[in-house]
Steps between C-alpha positions, in 0.01 A plus 500: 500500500588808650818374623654410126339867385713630777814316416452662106500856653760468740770365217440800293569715788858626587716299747450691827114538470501106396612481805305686718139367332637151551534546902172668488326226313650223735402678807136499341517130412649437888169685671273281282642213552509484892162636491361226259718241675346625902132450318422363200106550517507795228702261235233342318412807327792577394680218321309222323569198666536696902692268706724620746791286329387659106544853667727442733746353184383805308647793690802288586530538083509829537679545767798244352469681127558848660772408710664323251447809246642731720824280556530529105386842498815609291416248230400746163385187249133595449495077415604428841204704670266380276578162600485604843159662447335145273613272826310793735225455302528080444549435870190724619290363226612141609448568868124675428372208192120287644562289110733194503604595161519840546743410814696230307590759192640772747670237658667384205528900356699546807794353374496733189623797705792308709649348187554838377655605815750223512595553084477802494672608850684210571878472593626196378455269172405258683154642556339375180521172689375624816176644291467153306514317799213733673258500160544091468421450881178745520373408162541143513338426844215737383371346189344198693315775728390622216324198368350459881350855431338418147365183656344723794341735235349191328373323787374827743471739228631769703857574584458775769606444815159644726286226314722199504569557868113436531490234288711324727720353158615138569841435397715209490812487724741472150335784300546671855851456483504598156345862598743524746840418306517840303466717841762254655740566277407876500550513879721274473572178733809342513563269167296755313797791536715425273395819336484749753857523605611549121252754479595710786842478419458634145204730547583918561419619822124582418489162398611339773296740785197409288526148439558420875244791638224428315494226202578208738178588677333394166587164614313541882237739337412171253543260722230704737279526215481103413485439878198698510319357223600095503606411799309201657511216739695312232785797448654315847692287283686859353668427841822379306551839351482670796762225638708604213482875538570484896815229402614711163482824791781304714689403179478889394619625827805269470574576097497902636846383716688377240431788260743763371340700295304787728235514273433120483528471864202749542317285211538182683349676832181583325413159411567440885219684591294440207430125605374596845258713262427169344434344872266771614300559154428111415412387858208710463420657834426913504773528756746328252363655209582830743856467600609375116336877415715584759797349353453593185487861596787491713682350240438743251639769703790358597647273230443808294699711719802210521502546098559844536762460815648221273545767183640773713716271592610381156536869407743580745774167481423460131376110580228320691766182583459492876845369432628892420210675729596588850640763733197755429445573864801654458462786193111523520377410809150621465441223226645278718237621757247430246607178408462410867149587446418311241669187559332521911167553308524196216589282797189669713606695799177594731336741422514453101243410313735200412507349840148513553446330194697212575308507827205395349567285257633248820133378614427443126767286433416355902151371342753389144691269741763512783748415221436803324542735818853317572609586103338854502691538886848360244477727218423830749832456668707461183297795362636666783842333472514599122409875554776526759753338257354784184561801741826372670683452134348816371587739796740344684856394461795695299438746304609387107672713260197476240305711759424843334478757806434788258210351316168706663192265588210717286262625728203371343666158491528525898137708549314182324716257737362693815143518409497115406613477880192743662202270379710155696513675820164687492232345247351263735237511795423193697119574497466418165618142566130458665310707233620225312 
């Protein structure tokens, strides 16, 4: 909890030290995390459940809430960083919980702190929809998970997660599915998104860094978890959802070239990458279970960063219509140098983490079937094709009059877009692929 203490003192401190404690902190959180990521032996001690994936997850939440804090780092509503500090808090406490319960109440108290961003922070009217849609979704698929949790309790009289692994728990394929749905639609796969791109497009900028960064991973993080406890000879026939996922992936990347909204068409990419998540999590093999970490970290850094590019954007033409957005090679070149960066990243240029993510996940979906390697092989192109498209209409072409050339990019806003760049090039090492 050190992290949400943190985020208290730094909001009552003045603008410019904010600032400076902020970098520090990250810098901090950066060290820790490539050393816990290049060896994970010392982890068990520290958080309760001490996979690699639980503390990987955990200092990617800390990571994500400080960058996104000091984007924001102008914002004086003491309401707004106390919601900031309650999701801190709610993600690490999901990330570290060995109860069922214990994990299914943060899971649910994690919406508590994003609703308030969106109301409270929001831009439009429209965003009491986009909230109602997100609370029916999450709350609705988890009440039957729920009941699969009491029934547990009744049955094994124990709901943590060290003694029903050795109890090696039975579980029909349908109550499987069941566990699953709530995590699906957190993640989500395609047909379970209706909420997400509403969300995104109403949600502040916090919101949005946050909700892609880190509380999408809820989705892998639970899916891991229910992997890891039920999954036996008979969870083959959970085949079809991973058929579904890889297909809904295609389908995504396709939806993310016929959107106009810049913020949507960053949405749409996430549940793109979020079904090859799906692929390498339920197949069950350690080196799938490995690159979806992989993934999900990548992800985190860089969908978060494409929020920010995306709002930096919006401040300076005064819309996020990619309609209205081009020409900003022109007046601010370095964000267009930026925006090269980010796009070459989301689609995986060697040597991101990205690329090397989607590198592995290829012999996993090889033992899947040959069908899912030729649709995985599909939707990597048009992710490529689809990232070309977002940074051709943003940078290139003429330069329109709603362009503001005297509005100043903060420097914070631009600091917290370069360090979200530093982990994608540098946080990996190829050894720990065997340590694995």
């Amino acid at each position: 909890m050190a992290s949400c203490a943190f985020i208290l003192l730094v909001s009552a401190l003045k603008v410019r030290s904010r600032y400076i404690c902020l970098v520090i902190w990250m810098m901090m959180s950066l060290i820790l995390m490539c050393s816990s990521y290049q060896n994970f032996s010392w982890t068990e001690d520290m958080f309760i459940v001490g996979s690699p994936m639980s503390t990987v997850l955990c200092w990617l939440s800390m990571f994500i809430i400080m960058c996104s804090s000091l984007a924001t780092i102008s914002e004086r509503s003491p309401w707004y960083w106390l919601s900031i500090t309650f999701m801190a808090g709610v993600l690490i406490s999901c990330f570290s919980m060995s109860n069922l319960i214990s994990f299914y109440v943060m899971f649910e108290v994690s919406l508590i702190p994003m609703v308030m961003l969106i109301i409270g922070w929001g831009y439009q009217p429209e965003r009491l929809m986009a909230t109602s849609y997100m609370v029916m979704y999450t709350v609705v698929a988890s009440l039957p998970m729920l009941l699969v949790i009491l029934h547990i309790f009744y049955t094994y009289e124990s709901l943590n997660i060290y003694t029903l692994k050795c109890l090696l728990v039975s579980i029909n394929p349908v109550v499987l599915l069941v566990l699953m749905l709530p995590f699906l639609v957190k993640l989500p796969i395609y047909g379970l998104h209706l909420w997400l791109p509403k969300a995104h497009v109403e949600a502040p900028l916090a919101g949005s860094m946050i909700l892609a960064g880190v509380l999408l991973k809820l989705g892998g993080y639970g899916l891991f978890l229910i992997t890891l406890l039920f999954f036996s000879e008979e969870a083959i026939k959970i085949t079809a959802v991973i058929m579904l996922a890889i297909w809904g992936s295609l389908l995504a990347s396709v939806m993310c070239m016929r959107q106009n909204d810049l913020k949507a068409m960053v949405a749409y990419s996430s549940v793109v990458h979020m079904g090859v998540v799906v692929l390498g999590i339920l197949k069950g093999l350690q080196w799938g279970i490995f690159g979806s970490l992989l993934m999900m970290l990548s992800h985190g850094f860089v969908s978060s960063a494409l929020f920010l590019a995306a709002y930096m954007t919006y401040k300076k033409v005064g819309s996020r219509s990619l309609s209205y957005v081009s020409g900003m090679l022109f007046l601010y070149p370095f964000m267009a140098m930026l925006w090269f960066i980010l796009c070459s990243l989301n689609m995986g240029i060697p040597p991101s983490l990205n690329l090397i993510s989607e590198v592995v996940m290829i012999p996993v979906a090889w033992v899947l079937s040959m069908g899912s390697v030729i649709v995985i092989g599909f939707f990597m192109f048009i992710s490529a094709a689809y990232n070309m498209y977002m940074y051709s209409l943003v940078n290139h072409g003429m330069v329109k009059p709603n362009l503001l050339p005297s509005t100043l990019t903060g420097e914070a806003m631009l600091l917290s877009l370069m360090i979200h760049i530093m982990p994608m090039m540098f946080l990996f090492k190829m050894s720990g692929i065997v340590k694995w």
